[in-house]
OpenMM code with the backbone's topology and positions (N, CA, C; nanometers):
from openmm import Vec3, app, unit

residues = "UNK UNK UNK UNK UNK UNK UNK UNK UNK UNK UNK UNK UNK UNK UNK UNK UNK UNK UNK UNK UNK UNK UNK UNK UNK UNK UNK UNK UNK UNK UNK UNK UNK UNK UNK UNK UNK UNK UNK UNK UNK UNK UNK UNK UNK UNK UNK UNK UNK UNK UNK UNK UNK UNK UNK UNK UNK UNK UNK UNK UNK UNK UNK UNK UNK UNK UNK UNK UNK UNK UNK UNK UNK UNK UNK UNK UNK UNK UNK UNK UNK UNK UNK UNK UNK UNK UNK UNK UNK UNK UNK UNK UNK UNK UNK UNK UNK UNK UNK UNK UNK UNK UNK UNK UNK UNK UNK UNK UNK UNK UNK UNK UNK UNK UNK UNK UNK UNK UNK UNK UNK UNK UNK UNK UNK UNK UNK UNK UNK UNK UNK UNK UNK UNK UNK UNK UNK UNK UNK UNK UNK UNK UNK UNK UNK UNK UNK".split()
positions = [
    Vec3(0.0837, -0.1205, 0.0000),
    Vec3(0.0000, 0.0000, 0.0000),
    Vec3(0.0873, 0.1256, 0.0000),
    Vec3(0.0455, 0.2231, -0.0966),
    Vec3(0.1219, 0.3507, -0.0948),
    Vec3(0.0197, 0.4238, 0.0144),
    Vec3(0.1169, 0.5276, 0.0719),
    Vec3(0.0600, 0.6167, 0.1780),
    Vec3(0.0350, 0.7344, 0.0617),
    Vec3(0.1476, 0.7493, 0.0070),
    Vec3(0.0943, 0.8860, -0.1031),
    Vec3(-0.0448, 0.8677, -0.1715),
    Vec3(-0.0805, 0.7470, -0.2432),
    Vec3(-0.1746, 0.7054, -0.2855),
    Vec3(-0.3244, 0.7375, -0.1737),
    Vec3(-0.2789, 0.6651, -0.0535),
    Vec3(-0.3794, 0.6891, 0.0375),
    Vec3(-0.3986, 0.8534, 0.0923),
    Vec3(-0.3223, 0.8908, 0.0809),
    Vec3(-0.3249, 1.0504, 0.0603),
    Vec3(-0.4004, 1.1219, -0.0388),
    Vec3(-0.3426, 1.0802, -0.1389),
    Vec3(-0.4624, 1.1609, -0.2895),
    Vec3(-0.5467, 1.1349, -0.2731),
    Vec3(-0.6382, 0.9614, -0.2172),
    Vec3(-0.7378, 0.9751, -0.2722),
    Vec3(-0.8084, 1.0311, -0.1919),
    Vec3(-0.7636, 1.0108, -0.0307),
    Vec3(-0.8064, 1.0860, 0.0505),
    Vec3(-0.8731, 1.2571, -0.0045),
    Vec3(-0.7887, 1.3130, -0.0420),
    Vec3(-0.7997, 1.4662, -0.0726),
    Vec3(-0.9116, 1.4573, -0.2138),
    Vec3(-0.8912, 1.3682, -0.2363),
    Vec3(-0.9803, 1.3710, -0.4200),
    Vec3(-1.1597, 1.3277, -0.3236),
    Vec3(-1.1531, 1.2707, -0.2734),
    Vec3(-1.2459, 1.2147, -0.2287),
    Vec3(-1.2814, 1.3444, -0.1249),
    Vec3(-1.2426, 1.3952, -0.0122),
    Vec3(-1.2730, 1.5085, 0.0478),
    Vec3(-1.3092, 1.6503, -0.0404),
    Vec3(-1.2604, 1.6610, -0.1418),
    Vec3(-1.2863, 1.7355, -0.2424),
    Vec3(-1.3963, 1.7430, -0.3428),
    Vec3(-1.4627, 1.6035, -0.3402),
    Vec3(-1.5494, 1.5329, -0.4322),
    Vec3(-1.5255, 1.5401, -0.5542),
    Vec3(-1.4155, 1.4893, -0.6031),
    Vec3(-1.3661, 1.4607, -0.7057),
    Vec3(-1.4195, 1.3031, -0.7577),
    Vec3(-1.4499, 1.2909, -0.9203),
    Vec3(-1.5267, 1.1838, -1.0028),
    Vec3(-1.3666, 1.1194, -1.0203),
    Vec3(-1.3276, 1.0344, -0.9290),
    Vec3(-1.2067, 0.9525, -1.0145),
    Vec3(-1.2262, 0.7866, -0.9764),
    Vec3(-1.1363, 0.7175, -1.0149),
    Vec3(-1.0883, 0.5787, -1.0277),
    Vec3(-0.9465, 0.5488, -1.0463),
    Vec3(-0.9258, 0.4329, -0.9871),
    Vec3(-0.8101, 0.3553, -0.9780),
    Vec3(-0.7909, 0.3192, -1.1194),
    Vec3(-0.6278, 0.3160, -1.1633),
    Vec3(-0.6285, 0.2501, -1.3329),
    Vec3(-0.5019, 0.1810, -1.2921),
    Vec3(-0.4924, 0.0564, -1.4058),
    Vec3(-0.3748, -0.0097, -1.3757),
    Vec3(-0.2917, 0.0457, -1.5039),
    Vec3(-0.1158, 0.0828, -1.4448),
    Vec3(-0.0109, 0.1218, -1.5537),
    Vec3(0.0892, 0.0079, -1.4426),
    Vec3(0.1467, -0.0120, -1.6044),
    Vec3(0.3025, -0.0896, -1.5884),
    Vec3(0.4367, -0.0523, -1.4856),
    Vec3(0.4565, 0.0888, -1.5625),
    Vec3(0.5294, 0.1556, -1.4976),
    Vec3(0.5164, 0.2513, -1.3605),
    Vec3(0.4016, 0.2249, -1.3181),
    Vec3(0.3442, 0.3281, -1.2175),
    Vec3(0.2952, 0.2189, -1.0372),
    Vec3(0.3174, 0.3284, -0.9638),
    Vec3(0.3192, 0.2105, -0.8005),
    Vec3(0.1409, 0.2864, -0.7864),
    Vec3(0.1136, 0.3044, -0.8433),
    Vec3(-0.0047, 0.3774, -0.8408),
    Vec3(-0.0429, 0.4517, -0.9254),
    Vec3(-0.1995, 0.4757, -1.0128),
    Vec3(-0.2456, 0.5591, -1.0885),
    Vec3(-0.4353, 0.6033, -1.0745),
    Vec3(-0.4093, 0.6968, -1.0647),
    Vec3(-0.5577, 0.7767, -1.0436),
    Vec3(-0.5630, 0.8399, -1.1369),
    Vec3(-0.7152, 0.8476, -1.2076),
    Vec3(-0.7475, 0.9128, -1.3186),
    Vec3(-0.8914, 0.9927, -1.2779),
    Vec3(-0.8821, 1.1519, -1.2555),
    Vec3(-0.9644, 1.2273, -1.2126),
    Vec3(-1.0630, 1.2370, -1.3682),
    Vec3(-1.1700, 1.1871, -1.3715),
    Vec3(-1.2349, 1.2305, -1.4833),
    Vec3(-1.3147, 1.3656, -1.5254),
    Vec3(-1.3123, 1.3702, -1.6891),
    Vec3(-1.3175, 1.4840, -1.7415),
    Vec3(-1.2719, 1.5995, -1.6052),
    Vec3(-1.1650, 1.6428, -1.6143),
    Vec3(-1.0742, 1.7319, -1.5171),
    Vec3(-1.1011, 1.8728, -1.6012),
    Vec3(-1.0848, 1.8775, -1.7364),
    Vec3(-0.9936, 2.0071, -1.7806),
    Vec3(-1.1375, 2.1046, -1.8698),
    Vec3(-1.2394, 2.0314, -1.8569),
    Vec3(-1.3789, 2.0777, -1.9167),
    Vec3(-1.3567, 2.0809, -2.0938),
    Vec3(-1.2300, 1.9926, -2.1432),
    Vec3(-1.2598, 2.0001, -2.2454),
    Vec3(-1.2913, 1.8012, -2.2829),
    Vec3(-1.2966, 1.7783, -2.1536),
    Vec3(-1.3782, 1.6369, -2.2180),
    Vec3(-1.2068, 1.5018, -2.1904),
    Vec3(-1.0978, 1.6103, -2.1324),
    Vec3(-0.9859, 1.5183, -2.0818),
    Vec3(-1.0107, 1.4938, -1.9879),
    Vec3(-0.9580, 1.3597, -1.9344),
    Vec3(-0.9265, 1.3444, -1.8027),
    Vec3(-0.7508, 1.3687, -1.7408),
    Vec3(-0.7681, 1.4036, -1.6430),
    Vec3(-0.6061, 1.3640, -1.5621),
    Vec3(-0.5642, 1.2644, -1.4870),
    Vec3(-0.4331, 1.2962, -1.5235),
    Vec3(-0.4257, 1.0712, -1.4325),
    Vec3(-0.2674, 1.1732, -1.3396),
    Vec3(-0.2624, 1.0796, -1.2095),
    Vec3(-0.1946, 1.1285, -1.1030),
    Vec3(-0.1562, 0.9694, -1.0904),
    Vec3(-0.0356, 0.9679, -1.0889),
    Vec3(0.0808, 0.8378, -1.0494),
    Vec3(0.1779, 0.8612, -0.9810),
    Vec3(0.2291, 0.7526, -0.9099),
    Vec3(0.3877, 0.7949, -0.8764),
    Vec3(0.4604, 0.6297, -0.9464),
    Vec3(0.5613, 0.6887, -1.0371),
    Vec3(0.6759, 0.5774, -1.0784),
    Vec3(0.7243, 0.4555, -1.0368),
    Vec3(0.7140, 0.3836, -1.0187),
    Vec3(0.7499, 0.2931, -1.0275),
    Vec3(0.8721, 0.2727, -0.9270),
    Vec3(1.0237, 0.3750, -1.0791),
    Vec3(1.1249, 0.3830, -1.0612),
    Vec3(1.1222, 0.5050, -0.9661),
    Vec3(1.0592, 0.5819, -0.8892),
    Vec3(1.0914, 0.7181, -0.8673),
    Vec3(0.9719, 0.7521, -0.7167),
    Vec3(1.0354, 0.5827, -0.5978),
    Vec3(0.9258, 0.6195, -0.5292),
    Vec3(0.8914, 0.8147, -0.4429),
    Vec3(0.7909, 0.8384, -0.3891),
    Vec3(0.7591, 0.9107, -0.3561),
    Vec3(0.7862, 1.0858, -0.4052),
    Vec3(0.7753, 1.0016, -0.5713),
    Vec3(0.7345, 1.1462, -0.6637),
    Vec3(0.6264, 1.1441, -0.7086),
    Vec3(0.5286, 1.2616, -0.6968),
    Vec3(0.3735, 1.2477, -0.7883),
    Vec3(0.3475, 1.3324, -0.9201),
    Vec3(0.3180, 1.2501, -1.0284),
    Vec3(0.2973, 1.3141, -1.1215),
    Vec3(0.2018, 1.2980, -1.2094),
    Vec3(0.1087, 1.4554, -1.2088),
    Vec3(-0.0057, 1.5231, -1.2331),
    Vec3(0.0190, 1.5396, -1.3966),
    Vec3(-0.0783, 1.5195, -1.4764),
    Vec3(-0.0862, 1.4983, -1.6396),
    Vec3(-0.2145, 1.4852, -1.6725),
    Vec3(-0.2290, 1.5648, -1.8219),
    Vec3(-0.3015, 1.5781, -1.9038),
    Vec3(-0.2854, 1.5433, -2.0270),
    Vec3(-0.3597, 1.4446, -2.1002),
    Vec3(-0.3207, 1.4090, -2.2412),
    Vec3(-0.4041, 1.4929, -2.3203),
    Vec3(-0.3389, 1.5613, -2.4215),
    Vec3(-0.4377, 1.6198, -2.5336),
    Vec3(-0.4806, 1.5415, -2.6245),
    Vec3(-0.5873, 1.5125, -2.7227),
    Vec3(-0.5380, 1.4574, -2.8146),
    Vec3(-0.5824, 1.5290, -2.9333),
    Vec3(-0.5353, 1.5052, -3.0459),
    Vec3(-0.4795, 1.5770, -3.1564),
    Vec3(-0.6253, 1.5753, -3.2186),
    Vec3(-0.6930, 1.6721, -3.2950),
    Vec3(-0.8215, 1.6296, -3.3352),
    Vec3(-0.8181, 1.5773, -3.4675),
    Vec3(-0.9147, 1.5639, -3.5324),
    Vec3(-0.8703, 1.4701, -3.7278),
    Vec3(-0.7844, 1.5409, -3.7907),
    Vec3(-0.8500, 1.6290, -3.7696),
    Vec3(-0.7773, 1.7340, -3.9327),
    Vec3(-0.6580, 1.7547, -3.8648),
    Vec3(-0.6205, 1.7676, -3.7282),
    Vec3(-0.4692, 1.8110, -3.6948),
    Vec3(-0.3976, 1.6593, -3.7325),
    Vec3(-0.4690, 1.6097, -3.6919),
    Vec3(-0.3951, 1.4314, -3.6944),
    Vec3(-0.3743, 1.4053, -3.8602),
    Vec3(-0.4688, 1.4775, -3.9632),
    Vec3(-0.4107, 1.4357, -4.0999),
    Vec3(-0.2749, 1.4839, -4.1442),
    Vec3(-0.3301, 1.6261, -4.0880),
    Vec3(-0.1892, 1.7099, -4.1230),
    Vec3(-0.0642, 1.6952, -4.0925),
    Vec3(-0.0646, 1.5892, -3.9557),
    Vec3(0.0710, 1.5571, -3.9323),
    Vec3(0.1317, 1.4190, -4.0239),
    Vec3(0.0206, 1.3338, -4.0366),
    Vec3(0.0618, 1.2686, -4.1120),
    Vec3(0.1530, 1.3150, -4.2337),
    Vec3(0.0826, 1.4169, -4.2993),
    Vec3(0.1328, 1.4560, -4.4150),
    Vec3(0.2746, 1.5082, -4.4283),
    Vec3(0.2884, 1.5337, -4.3082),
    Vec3(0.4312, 1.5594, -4.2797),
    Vec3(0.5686, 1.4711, -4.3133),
    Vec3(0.6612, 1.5487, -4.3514),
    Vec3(0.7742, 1.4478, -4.3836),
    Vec3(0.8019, 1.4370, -4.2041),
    Vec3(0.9726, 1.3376, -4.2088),
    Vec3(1.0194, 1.3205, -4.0584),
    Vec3(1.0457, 1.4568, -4.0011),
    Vec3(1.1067, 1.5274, -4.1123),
    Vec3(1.1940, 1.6027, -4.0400),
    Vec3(1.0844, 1.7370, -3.9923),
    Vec3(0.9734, 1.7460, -4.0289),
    Vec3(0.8616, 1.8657, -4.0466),
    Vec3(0.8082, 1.7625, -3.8799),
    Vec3(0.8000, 1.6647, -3.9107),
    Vec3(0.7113, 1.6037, -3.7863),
    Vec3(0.7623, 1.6479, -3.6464),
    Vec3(0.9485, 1.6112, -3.7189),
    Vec3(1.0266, 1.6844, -3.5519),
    Vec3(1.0078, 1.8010, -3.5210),
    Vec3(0.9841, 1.8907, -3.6237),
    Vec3(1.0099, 2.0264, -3.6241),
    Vec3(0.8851, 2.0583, -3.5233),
    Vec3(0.7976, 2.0367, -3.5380),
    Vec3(0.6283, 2.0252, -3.4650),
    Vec3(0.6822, 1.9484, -3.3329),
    Vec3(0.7505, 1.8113, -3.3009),
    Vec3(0.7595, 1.7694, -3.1860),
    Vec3(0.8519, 1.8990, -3.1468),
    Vec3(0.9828, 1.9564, -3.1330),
    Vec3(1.0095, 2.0455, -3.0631),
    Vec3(0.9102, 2.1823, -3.0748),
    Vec3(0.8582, 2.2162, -3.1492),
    Vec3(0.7747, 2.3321, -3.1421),
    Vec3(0.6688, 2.2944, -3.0041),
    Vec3(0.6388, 2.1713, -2.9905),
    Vec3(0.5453, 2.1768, -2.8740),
    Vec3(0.6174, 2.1550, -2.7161),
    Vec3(0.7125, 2.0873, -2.7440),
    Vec3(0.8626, 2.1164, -2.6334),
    Vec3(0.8915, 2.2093, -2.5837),
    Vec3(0.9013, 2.3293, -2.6929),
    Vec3(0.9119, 2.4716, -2.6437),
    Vec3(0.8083, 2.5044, -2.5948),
    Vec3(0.7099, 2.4857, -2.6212),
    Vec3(0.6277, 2.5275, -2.5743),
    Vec3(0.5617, 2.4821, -2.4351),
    Vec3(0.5696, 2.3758, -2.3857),
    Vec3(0.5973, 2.2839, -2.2821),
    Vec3(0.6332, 2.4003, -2.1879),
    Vec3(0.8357, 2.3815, -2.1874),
    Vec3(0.8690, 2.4541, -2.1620),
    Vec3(0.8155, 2.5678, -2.0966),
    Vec3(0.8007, 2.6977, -2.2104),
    Vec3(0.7724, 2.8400, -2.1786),
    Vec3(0.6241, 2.7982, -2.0733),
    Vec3(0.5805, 2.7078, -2.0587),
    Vec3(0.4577, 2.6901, -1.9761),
    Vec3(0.5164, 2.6090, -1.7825),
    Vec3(0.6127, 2.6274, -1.8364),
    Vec3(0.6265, 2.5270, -1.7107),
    Vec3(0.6380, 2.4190, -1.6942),
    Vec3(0.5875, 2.3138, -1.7935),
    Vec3(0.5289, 2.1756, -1.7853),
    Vec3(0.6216, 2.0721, -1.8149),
    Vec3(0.6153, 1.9937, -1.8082),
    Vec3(0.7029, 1.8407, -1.8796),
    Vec3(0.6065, 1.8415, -1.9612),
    Vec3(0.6560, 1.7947, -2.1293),
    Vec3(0.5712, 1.8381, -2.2271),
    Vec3(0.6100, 1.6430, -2.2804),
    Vec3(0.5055, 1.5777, -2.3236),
    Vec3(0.5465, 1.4397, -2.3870),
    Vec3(0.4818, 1.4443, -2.5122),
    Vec3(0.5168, 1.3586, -2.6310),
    Vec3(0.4384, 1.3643, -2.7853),
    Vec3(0.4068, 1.2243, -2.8068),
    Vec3(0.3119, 1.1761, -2.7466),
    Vec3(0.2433, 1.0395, -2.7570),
    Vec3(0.1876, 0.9373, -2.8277),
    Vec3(0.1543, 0.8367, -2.8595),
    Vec3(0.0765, 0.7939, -2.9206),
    Vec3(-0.0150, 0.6534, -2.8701),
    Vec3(-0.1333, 0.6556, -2.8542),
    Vec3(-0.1866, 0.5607, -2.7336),
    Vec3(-0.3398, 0.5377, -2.8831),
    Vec3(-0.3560, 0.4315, -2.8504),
    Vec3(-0.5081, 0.3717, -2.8922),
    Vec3(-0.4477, 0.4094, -3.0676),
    Vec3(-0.3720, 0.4192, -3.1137),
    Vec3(-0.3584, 0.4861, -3.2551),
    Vec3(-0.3649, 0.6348, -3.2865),
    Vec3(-0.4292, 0.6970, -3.1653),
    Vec3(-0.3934, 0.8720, -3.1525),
    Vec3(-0.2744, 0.9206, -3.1180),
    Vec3(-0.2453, 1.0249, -3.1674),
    Vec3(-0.1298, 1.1033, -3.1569),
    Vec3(-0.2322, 1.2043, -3.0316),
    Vec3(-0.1378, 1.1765, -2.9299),
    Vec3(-0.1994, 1.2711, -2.7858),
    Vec3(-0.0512, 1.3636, -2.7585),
    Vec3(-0.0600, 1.5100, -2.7128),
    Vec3(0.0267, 1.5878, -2.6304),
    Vec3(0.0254, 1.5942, -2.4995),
    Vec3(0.0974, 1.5249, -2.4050),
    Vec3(0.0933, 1.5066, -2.2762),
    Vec3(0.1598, 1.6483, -2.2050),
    Vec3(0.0464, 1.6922, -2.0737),
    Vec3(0.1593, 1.8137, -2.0037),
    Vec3(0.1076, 1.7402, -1.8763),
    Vec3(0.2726, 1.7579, -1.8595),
    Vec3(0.2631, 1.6861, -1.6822),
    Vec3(0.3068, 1.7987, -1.5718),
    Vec3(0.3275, 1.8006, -1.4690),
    Vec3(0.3956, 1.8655, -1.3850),
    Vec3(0.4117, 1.7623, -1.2437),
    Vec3(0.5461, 1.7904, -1.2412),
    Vec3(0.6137, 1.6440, -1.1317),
    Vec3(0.5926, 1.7189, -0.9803),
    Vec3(0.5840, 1.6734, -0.9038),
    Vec3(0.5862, 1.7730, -0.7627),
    Vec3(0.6892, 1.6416, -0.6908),
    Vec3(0.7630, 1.7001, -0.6745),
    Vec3(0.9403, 1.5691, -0.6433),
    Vec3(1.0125, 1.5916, -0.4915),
    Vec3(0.9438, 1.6946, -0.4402),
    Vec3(1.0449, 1.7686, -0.3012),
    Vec3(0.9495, 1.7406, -0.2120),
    Vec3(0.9780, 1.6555, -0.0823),
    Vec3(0.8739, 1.6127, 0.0277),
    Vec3(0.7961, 1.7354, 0.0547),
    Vec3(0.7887, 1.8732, 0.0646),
    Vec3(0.7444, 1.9576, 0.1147),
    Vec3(0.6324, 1.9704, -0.0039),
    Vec3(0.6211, 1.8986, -0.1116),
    Vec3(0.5047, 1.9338, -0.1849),
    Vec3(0.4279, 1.8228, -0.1970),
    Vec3(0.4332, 1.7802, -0.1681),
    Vec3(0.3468, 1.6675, -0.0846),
    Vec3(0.2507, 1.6568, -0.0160),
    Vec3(0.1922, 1.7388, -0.0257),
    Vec3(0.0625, 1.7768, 0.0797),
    Vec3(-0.0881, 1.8372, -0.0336),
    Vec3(-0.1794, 1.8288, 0.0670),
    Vec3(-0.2901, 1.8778, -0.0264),
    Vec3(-0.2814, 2.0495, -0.0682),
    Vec3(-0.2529, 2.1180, -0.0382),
    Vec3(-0.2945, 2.2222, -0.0980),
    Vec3(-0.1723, 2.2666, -0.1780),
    Vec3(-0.0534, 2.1858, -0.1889),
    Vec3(0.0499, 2.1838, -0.2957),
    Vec3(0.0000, 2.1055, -0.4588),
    Vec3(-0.0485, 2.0015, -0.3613),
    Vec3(-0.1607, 1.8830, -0.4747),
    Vec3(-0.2518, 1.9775, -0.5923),
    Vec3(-0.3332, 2.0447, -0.4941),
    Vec3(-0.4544, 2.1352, -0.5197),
    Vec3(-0.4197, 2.1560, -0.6369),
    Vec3(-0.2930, 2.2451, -0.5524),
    Vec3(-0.2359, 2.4133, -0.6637),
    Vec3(-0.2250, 2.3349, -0.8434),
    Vec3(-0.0899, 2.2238, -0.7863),
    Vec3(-0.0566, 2.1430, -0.9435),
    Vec3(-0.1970, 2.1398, -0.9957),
    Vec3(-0.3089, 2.0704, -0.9432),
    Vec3(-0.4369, 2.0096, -1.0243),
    Vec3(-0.4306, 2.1437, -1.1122),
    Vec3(-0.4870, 2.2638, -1.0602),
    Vec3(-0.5672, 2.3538, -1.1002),
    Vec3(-0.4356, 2.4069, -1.1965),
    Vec3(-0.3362, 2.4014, -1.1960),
    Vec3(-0.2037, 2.4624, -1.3049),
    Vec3(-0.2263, 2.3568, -1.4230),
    Vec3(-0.2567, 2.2578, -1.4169),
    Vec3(-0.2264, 2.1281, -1.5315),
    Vec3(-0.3752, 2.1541, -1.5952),
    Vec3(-0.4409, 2.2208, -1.5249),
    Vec3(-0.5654, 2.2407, -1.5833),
    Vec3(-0.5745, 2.3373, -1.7038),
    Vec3(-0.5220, 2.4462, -1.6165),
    Vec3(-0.4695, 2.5895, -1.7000),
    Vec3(-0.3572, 2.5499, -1.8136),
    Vec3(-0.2684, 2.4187, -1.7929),
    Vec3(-0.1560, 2.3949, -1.9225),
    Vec3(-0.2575, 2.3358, -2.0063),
    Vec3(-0.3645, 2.2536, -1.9451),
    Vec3(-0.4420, 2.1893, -2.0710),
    Vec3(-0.4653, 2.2822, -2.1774),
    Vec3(-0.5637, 2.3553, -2.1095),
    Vec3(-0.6712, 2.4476, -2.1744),
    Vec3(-0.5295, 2.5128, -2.3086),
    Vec3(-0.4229, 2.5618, -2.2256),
    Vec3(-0.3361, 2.6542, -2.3257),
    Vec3(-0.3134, 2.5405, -2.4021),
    Vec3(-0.2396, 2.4549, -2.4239),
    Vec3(-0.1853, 2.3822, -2.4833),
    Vec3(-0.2578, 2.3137, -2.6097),
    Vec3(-0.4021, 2.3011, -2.5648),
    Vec3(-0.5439, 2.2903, -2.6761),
    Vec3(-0.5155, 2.3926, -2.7194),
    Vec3(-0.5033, 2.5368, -2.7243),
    Vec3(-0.5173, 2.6738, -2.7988),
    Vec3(-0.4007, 2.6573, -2.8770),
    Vec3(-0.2787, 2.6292, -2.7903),
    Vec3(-0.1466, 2.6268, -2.9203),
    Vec3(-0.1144, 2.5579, -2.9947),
    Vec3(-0.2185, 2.4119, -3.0356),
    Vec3(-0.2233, 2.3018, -3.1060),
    Vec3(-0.3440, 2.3607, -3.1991),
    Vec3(-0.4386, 2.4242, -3.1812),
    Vec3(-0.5430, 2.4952, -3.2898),
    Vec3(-0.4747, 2.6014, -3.2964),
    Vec3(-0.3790, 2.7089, -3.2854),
    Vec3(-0.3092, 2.8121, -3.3327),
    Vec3(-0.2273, 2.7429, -3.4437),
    Vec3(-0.1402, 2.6841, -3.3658),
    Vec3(0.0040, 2.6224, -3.4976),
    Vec3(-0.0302, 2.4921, -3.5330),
    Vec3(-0.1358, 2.4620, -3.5642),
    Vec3(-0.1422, 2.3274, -3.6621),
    Vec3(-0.3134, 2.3273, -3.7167),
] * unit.nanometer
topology = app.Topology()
chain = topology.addChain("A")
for resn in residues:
    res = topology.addResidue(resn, chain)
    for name in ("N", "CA", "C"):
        topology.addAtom(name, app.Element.getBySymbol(name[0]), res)
């Protein structure tokens, strides 16, 4: 049993938060807060596997058709050019930025790690939720801006 685990759900549940338990490979634990970001994502909260008593808060975007054709159409090197364009952009946001691909979708992952015992607590928790919320939302706008 994770205590961190028993911690989140604690706070998700005092909060009345809509989530569930999910099973990942790499993860000692995973919670998936549903539809989180009001655009119809959910967020999933894990800690590693490899990396006990780090928690990390994420949002998958996923790419809509017409963005998803257009990348296809892309040569390699145009495709990278788009994977670092959203890196940077990651980045300038704060976030751990990932370029995914799950179920056959191309998804943009923004995570934010909270790694230092002192953030570890609920209203450090809170803060991340409601920031990964705010990277969603942007990160949908800069995927319908530049693509």
């Amino acid at each position: 049993m994770s205590r961190l685990r028993d911690n989140v759900e604690r706070w998700l549940i005092h909060e009345n938060y809509d989530f569930n338990q999910s099973k990942a490979d790499d993860a000692a634990f995973k919670i998936t807060i549903n539809n989180s970001d009001g655009l119809g994502n959910d967020t999933e909260v894990f800690e590693p596997k490899a990396q006990e008593n780090i928690l990390v808060i994420g949002i998958k975007i996923e790419m809509k058709t017409k963005q998803l054709i257009r990348f296809r159409e892309l040569n390699e090197t145009e495709q990278d050019n788009f994977k670092k364009k959203i890196d940077d952009f990651c980045y300038s946001i704060k976030a751990v930025g990932k370029f995914l691909e799950e179920d056959g979708k191309k998804k943009v992952g923004v995570y934010i790690i909270l790694d230092k015992q002192e953030q570890l607590n609920q209203p450090s928790f809170f803060k991340a939720l409601e920031e990964i919320i705010e990277m969603s939302e942007k990160t949908n706008r800069f995927l319908i801006k530049t693509f």
